[in-house]
N, CA, C and O of each residue as an XYZ file, in Angstrom:
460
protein
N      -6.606      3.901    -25.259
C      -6.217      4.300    -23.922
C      -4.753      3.913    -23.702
O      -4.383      2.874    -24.248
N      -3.779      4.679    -22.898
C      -2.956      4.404    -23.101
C      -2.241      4.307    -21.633
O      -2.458      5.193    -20.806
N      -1.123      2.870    -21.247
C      -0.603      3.038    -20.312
C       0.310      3.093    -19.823
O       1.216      2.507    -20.416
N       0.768      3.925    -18.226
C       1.970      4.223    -18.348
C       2.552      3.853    -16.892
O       1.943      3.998    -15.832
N       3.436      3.508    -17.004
C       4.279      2.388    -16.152
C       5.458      3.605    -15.477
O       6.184      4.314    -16.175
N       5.406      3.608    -13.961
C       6.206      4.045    -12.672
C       7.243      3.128    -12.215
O       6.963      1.954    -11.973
N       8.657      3.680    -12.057
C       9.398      3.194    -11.356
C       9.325      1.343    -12.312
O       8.651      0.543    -11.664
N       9.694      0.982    -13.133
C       9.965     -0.056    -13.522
C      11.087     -1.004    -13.196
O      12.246     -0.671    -13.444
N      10.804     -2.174    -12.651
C      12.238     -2.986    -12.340
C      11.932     -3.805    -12.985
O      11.062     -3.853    -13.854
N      12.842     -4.772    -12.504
C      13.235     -6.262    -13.678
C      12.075     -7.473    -13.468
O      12.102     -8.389    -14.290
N      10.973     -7.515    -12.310
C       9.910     -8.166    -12.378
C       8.555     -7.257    -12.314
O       7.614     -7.744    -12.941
N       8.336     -6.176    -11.741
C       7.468     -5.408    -11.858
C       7.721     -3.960    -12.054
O       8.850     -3.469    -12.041
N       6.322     -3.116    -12.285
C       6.511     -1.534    -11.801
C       5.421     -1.333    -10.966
O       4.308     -1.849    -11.065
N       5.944     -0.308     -9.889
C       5.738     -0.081     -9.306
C       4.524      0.393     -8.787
O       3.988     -0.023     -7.760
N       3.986      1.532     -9.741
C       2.816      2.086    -10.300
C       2.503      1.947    -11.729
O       3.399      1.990    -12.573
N       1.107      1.760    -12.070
C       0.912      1.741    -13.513
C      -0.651      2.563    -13.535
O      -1.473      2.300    -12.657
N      -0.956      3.574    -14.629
C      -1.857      4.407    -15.163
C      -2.691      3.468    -15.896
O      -2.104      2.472    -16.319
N      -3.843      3.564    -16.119
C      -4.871      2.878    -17.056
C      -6.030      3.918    -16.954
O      -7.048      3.966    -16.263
N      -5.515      4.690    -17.856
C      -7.157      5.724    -18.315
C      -7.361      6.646    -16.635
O      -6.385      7.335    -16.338
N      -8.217      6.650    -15.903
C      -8.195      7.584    -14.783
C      -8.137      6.444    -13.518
O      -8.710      6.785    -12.484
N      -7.612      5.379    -13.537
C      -7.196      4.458    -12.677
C      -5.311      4.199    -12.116
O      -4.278      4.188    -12.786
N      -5.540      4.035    -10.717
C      -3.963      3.984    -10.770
C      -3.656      2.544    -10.260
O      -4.670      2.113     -9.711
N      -2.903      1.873    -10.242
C      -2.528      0.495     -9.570
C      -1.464      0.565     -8.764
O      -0.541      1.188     -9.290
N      -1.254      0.196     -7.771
C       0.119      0.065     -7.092
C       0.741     -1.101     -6.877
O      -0.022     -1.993     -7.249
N       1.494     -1.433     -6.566
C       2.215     -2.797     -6.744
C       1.849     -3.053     -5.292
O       1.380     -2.114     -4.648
N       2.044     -4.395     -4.640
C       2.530     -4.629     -2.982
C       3.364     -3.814     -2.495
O       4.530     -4.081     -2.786
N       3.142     -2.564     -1.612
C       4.429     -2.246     -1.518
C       4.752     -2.719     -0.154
O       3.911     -2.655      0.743
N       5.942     -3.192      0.035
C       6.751     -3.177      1.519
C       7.608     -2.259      2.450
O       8.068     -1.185      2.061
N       7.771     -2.706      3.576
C       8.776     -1.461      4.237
C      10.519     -2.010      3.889
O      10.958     -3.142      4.094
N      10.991     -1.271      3.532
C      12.520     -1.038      3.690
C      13.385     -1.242      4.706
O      14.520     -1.706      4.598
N      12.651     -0.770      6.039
C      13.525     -1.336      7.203
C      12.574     -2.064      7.769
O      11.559     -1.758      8.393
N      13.237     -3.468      7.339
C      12.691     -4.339      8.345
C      12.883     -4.546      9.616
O      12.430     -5.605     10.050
N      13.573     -3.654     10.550
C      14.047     -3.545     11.498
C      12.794     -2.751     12.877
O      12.899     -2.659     14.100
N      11.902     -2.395     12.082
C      10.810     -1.813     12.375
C       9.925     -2.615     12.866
O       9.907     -3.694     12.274
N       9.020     -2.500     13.900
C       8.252     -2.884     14.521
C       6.638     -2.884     13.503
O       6.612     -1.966     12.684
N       5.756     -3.526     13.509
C       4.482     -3.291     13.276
C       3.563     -2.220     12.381
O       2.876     -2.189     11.359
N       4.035     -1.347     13.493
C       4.120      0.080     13.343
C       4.493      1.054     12.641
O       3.889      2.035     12.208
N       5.967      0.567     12.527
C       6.950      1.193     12.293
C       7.034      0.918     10.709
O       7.442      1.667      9.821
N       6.505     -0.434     10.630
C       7.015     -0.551      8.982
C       5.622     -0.338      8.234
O       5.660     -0.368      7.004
N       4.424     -0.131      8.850
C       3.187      0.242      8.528
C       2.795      1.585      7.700
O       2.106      1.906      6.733
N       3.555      2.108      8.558
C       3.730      3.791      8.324
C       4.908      4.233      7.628
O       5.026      5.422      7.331
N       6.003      3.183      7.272
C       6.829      3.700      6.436
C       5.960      3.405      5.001
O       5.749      4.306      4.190
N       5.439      1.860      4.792
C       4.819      1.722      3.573
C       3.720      2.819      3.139
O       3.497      3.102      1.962
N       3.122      3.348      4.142
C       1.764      4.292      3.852
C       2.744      5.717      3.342
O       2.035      6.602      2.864
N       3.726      5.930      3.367
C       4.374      6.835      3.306
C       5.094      6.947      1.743
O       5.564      7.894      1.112
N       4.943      5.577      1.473
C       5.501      5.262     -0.024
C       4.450      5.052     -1.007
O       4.503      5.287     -2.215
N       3.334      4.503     -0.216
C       1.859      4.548     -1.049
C       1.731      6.630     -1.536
O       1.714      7.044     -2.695
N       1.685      7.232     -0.688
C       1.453      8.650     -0.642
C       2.477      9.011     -1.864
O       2.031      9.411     -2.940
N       3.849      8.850     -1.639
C       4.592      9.233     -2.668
C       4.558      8.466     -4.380
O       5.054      8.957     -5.394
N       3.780      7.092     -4.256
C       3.423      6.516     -5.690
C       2.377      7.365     -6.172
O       2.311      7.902     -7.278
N       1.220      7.456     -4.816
C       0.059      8.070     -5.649
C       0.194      9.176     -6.492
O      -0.086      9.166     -7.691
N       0.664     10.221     -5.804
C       1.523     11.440     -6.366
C       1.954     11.652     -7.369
O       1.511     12.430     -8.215
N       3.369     10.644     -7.448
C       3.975     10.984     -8.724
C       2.534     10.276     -9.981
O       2.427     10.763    -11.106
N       1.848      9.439     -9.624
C       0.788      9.264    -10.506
C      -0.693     10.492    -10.746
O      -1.426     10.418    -11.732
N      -0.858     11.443     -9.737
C      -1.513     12.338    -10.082
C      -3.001     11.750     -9.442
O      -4.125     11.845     -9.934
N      -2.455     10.937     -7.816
C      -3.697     10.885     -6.929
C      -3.319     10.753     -5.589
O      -2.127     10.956     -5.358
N      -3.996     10.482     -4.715
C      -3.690     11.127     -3.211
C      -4.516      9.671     -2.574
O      -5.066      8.817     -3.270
N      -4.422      9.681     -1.124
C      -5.714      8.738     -0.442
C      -7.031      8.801     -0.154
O      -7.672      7.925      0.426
N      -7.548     10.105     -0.661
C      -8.795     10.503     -1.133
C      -9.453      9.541     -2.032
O     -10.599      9.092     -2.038
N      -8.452      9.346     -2.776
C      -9.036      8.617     -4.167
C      -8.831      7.188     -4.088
O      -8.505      6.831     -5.220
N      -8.864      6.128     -3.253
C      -8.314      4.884     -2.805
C      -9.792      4.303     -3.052
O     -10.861      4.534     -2.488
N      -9.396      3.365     -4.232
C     -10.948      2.117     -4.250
C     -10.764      0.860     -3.458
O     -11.630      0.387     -2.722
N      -9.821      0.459     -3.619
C      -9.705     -0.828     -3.032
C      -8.503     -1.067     -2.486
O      -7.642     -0.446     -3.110
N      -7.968     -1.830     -1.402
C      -6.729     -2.001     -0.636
C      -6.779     -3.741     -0.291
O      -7.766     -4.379      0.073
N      -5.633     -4.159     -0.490
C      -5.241     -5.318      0.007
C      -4.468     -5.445      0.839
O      -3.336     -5.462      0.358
N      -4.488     -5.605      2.470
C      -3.328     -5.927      2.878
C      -2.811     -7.125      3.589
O      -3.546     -7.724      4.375
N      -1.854     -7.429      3.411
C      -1.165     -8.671      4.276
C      -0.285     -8.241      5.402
O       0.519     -7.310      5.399
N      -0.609     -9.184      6.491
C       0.199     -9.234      7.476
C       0.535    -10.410      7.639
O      -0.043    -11.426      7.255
N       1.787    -10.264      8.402
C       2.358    -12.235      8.761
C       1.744    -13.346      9.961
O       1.770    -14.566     10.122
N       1.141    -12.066     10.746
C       0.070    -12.447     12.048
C      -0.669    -11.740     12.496
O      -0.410    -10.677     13.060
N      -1.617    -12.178     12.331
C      -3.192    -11.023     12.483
C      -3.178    -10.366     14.306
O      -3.879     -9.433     14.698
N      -2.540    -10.881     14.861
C      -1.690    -10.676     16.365
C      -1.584     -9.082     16.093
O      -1.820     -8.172     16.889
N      -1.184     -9.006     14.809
C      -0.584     -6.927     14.848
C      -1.256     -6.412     13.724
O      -1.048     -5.448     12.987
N      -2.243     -7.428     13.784
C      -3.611     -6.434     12.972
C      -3.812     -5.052     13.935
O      -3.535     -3.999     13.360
N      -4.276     -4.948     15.374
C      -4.657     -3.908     16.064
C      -4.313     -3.037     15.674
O      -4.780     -2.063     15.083
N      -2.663     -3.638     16.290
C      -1.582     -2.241     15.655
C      -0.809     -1.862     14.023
O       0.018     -1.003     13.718
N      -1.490     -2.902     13.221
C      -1.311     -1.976     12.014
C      -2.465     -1.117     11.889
O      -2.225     -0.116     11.215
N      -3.904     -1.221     12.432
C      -5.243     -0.574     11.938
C      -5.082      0.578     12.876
O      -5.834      1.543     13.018
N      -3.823      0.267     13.568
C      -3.968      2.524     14.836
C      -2.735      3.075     13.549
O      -2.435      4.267     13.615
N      -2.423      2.688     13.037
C      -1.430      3.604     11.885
C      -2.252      3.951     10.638
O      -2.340      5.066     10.123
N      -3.011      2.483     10.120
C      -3.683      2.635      9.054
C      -4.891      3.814      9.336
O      -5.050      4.559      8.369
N      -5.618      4.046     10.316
C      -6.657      5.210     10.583
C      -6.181      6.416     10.741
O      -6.640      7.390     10.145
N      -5.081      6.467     11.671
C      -4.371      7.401     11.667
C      -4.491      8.289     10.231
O      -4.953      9.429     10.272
N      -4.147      7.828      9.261
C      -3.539      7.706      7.652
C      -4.423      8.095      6.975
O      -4.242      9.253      6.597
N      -5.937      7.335      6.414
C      -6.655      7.547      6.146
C      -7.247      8.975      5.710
O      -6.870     10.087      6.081
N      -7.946      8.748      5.107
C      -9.097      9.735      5.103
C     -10.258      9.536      5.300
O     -10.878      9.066      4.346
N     -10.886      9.754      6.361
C     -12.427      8.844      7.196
C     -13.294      9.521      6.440
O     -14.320      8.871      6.638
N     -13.587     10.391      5.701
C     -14.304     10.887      4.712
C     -14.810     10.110      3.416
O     -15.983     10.043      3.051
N     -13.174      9.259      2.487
C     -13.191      8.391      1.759
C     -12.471      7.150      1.881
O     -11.409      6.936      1.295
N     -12.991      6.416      2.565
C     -13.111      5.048      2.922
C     -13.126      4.414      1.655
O     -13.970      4.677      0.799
N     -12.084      3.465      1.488
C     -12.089      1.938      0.072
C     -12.830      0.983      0.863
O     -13.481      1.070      1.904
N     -12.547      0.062      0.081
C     -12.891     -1.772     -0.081
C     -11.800     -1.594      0.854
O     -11.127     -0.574      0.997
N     -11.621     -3.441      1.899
C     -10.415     -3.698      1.541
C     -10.080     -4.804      2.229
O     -10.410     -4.741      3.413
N      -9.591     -5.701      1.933
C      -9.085     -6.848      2.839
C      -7.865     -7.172      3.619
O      -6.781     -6.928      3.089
N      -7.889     -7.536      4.452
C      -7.004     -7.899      5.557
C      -6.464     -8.931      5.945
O      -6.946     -9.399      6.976
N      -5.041     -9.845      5.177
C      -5.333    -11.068      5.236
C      -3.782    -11.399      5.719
O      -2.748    -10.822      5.384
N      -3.998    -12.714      6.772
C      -2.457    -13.101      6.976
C      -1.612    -14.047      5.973
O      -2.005    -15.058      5.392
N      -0.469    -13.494      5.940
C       0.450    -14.569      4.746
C       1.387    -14.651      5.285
O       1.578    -14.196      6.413
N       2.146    -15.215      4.649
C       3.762    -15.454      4.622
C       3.827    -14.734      3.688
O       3.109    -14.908      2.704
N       4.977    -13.452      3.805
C       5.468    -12.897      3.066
C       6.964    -13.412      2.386
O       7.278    -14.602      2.406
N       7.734    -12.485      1.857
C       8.983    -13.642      0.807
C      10.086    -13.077      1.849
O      11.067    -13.794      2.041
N       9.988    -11.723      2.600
C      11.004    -11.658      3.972
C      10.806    -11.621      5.111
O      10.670    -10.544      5.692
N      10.736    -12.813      5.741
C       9.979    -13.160      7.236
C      10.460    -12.175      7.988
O      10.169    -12.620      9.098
N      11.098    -10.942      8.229
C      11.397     -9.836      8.865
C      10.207     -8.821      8.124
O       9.750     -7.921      8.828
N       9.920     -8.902      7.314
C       8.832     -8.393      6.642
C       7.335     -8.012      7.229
O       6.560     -8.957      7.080
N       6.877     -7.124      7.713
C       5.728     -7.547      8.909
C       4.311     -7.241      7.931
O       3.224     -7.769      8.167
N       4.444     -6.742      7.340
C       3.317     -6.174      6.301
C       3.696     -5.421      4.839
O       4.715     -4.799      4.541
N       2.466     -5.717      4.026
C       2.145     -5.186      2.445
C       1.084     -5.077      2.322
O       0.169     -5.781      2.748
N       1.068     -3.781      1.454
C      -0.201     -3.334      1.348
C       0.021     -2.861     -0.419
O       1.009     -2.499     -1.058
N      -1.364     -3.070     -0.762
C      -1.407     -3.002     -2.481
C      -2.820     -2.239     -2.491
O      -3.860     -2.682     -2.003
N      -2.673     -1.124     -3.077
C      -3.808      0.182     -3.498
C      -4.195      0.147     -4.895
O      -3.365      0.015     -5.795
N      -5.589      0.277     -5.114
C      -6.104      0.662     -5.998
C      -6.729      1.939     -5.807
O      -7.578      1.994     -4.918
N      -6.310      3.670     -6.906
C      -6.858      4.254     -7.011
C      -7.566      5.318     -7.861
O      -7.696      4.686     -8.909
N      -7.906      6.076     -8.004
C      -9.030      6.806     -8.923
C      -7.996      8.021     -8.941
O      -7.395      8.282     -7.899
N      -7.806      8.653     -9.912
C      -7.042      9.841    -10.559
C      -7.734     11.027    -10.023
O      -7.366     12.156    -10.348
């Protein structure tokens, strides 16, 4: 079986292939300047474009991890995250508060999905 590695940088990649499985890295938002919301839906927007160039969609989502820095904007990350979704195919997924590595940082989310 053979695997194949997305968007590679100098500590991780981004996406990686394993047989009809896809992995995604944590991804974060870019502008941290964004509200809750705002950086919720930029990350779901970059999940969509990893799955893709890997040859899957949010249909195909097994499992999700996400972190927030205060469960305070859990509400309002879960009215973007449904929004998003596909209520048809529902993952796993956990919901957990951290400290992230850029305290402007409000959330990450890491996908596992099916080809």
């Amino acid at each position: 079986m053979s695997i194949l590695r997305h968007e590679t940088g100098t500590i991780l990649s981004l996406a990686v292939e394993n047989g009809n499985t896809v992995y995604l890295a944590g991804i974060v938002p870019k502008n941290l300047k964004n509200d809750i919301k705002g950086q919720t839906a930029e990350v779901l927007a970059e999940i969509d474009r990893l799955l893709a160039k890997a040859g899957s969609d949010k249909s195909k989502l097994l499992a999700v991890t996400i972190w927030v820095t205060d469960m305070r904007n859990r509400a309002l990350m879960n009215e973007v995250w449904s929004a998003w979704l596909d209520p048809q195919h529902l993952p796993v997924r956990a919901c957990v508060e951290a400290k992230l590595a850029d305290p402007a940082c409000l959330v990450e989310i890491m996908v596992t999905a099916a080809k």
